[in-house]
C-alpha positions, -999 to 999 in steps of 0.1 A, spaced: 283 -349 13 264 -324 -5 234 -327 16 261 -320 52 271 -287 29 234 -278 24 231 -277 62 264 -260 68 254 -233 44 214 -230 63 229 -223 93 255 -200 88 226 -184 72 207 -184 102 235 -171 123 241 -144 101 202 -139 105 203 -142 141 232 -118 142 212 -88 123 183 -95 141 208 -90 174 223 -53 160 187 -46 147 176 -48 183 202 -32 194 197 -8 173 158 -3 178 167 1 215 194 29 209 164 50 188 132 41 211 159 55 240 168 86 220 132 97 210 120 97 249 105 132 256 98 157 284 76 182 275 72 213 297 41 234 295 27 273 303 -8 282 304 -26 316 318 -56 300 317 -76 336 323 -96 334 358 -96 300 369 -119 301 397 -143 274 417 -181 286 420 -176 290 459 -164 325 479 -137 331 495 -137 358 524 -102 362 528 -101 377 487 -116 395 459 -133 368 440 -170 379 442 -177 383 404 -166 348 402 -196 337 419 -235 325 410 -247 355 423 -218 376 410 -218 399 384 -202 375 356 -226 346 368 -200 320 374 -217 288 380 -208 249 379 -219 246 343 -197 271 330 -166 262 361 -171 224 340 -167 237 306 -135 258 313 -123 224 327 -127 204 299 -119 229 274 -83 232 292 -81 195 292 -89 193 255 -61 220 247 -35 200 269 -44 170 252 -35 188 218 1 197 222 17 178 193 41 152 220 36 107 219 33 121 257 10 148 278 30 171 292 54 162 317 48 195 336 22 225 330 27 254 352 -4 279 349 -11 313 357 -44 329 373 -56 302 393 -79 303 421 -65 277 446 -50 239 446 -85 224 444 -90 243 409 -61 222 395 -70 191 419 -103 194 395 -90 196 365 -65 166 372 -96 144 373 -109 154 338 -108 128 314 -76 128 294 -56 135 322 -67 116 350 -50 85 334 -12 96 336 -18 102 378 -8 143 378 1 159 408 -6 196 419 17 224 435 5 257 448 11 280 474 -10 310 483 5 339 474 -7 373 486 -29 386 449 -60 405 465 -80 386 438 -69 355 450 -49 343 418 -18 320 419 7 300 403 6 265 400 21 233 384 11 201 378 34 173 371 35 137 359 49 113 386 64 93 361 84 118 345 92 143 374 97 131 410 89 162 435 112 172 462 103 208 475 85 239 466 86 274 480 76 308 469 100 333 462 93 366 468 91 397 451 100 430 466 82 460 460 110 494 464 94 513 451 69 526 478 40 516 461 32 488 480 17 471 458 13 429 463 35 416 431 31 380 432 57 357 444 73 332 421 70 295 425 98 275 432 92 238 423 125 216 424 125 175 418 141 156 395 136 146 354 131 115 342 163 110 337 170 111 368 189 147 374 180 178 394 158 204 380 145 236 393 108 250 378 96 285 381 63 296 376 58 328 370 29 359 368 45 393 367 29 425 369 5 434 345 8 470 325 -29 481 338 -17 518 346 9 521 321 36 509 303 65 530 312 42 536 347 43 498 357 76 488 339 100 494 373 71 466 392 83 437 363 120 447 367 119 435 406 102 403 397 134 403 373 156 413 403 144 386 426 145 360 402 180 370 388 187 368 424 178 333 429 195 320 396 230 337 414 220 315 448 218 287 426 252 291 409 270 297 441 253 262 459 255 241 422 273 226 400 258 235 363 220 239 380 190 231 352 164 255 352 132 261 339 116 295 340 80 299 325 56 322 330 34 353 324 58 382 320 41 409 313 72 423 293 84 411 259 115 393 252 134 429 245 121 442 270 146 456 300 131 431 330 139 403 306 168 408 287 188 435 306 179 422 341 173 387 341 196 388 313 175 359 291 187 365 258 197 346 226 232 342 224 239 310 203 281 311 206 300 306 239 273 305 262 286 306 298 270 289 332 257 319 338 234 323 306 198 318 307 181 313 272 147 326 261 137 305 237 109 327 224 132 358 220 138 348 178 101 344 171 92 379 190 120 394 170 113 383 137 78 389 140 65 353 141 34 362 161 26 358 201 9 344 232 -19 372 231 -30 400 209 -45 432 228 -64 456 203 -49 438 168 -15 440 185 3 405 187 27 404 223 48 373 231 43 379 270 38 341 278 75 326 276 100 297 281 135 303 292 161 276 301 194 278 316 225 269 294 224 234 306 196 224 293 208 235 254 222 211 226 235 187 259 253 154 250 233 131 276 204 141 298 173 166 291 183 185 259 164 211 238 173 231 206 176 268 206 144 272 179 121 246 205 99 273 218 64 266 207 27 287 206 -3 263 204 -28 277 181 -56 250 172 -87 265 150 -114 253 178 -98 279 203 -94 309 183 -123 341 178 -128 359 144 -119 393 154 -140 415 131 -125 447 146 -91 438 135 -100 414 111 -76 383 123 -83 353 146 -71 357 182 -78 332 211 -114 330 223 -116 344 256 -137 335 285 -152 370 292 -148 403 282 -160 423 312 -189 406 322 -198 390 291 -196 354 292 -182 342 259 -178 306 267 -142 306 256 -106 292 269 -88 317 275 -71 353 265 -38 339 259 -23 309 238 -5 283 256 35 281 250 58 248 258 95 231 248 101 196 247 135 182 258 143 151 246 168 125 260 
């Protein structure tokens, strides 16, 4: 008799075992689910040209017999270096997609896809040729495991002004997220303020226009479209192209389906740095902005309003002794080859889901 109990009592034990190791499984599988990522990337990577030249554009002084001696040794370096800062964004995963800025052509990014680091996780490029007399575009590369492509188009800028001057089209990239919804990515590279300020300001505000624009086609053809816009603005966050235009702001309460969010207007505001610093001045030009329905969401790709993130790692900054701070190590200045990444700091956001 006792010995029958003893065995009663051994496996009610192991059912009781059996059943916490059940709900710890369960369990487990709820958390690994909840901690998947999507990290989305932006990178003027400052001049990212091949060795070779191209007729059709401006892009003599990026040549071997140019007057910044460009050559393969140097193209390689830049390469790897941008591989090497990819690699260091603080994510379990690489990036899930990296638009950049000042890129020569799709066999630029095709290169650096085959690096080592990021050859493994199968990117995929998208560019168009936009109409920059020096030949410099917008790309993206993706991760087919994480974003499936549909389409891509560039959007137009208009120029009312008169000028005529070539503002660079934005890229349109639409697919869907790993979890399996629509998104739309735009990459962007706004006028720069060569001129002027004040001068140049009105050439930003009809990038601002078009793209404003295109988030109104969007809400008229959608139900609660996801967007991504990255880019080079050229403008701050306060700025009237951004905030007043394309009306990317930082309203926490009641935001609408019409509300775009820039997650790096806070740290520009309260003074927590930028993407670039120009003569000891700090500017938060490189920039992430999300549409409302991709903020605090209950299923699907989520991010928090404070997500926006600069990467700064020691081995790509330059001790400025002019101004006495570090700033990121450049790859010229002028014609001086200084063998670094680039003039600006990458930004990104990572959604989870």
């Amino acid at each position: 008799m006792h010995e029958n109990m003893t065995a009663l009592h051994h496996m009610n034990q192991m059912k009781q075992t059996a059943a916490l190791f059940a709900l710890l499984l369960i369990f487990t599988g709820a958390v690994a689910q909840e901690e998947k990522t999507f990290t989305a990337m932006f990178y003027n990577v400052e001049n990212l040209f091949d060795v070779y030249d191209d007729p059709e554009t401006n892009d003599e002084e990026f040549t071997p017999s140019g007057s910044k001696e460009w050559n393969e040794e140097r193209y390689e370096k830049k390469l790897e270096d941008i591989v090497r800062v990819i690699m260091s964004v603080p994510d379990p995963e690489l990036p899930a997609v990296i638009g950049f800025a000042e890129v020569e052509n799709e066999q630029v990014l095709n290169d650096l896809i085959q690096q080592r680091g990021l050859k493994r996780e199968d990117y995929r490029v998208v560019l168009a040729e936009g109409n920059d007399p020096r030949g410099i575009d917008c790309g993206l590369i993706y991760r087919e495991d994480m974003f499936r492509y549909i389409s891509h188009r560039l959007l137009p800028v208009e120029d009312r002004s008169g000028d005529d001057y070539p503002l660079r089209p934005i890229l349109h990239v639409y697919g869907e997220a790993s979890d399996g919804k629509p998104l739309h990515i735009y990459v962007n590279h706004w006028k720069s303020r060569w001129g002027g300020v004040k001068e140049t300001e009105h050439l930003r505000v009809f990038s601002g226009i078009a793209l404003r624009r295109e988030l109104d086609r969007l809400l008229s053809t959608e139900s609660d479209p996801r967007v991504i816009i990255m880019g080079d603005l050229n403008d701050e966050p306060t700025n009237r192209s951004i905030y007043d235009v394309l009306h990317a702001g930082n309203k926490r309460k009641n935001l609408s389906v019409n509300d775009t969010y820039n997650l790096f207007y806070d740290m520009h505001n309260f003074d927590q740095g930028g993407s670039l610093n120009y003569r000891g001045t700090w500017q938060m030009y490189d920039q992430i902005i999300v549409s409302y329905s991709l903020i605090d969401q209950p299923k699907g790709l989520s991010t928090s309003f404070d997500s926006g993130r600069i990467l700064k790692e020691e081995w790509m900054l330059y001790y400025d002794e002019r101004n006495e701070m570090k700033v990121p190590n450049r790859t010229y200045g002028g014609d001086n080859y200084y063998g670094g990444i680039s003039d600006h700091f990458p930004v990104y956001v990572t959604f989870s889901w």
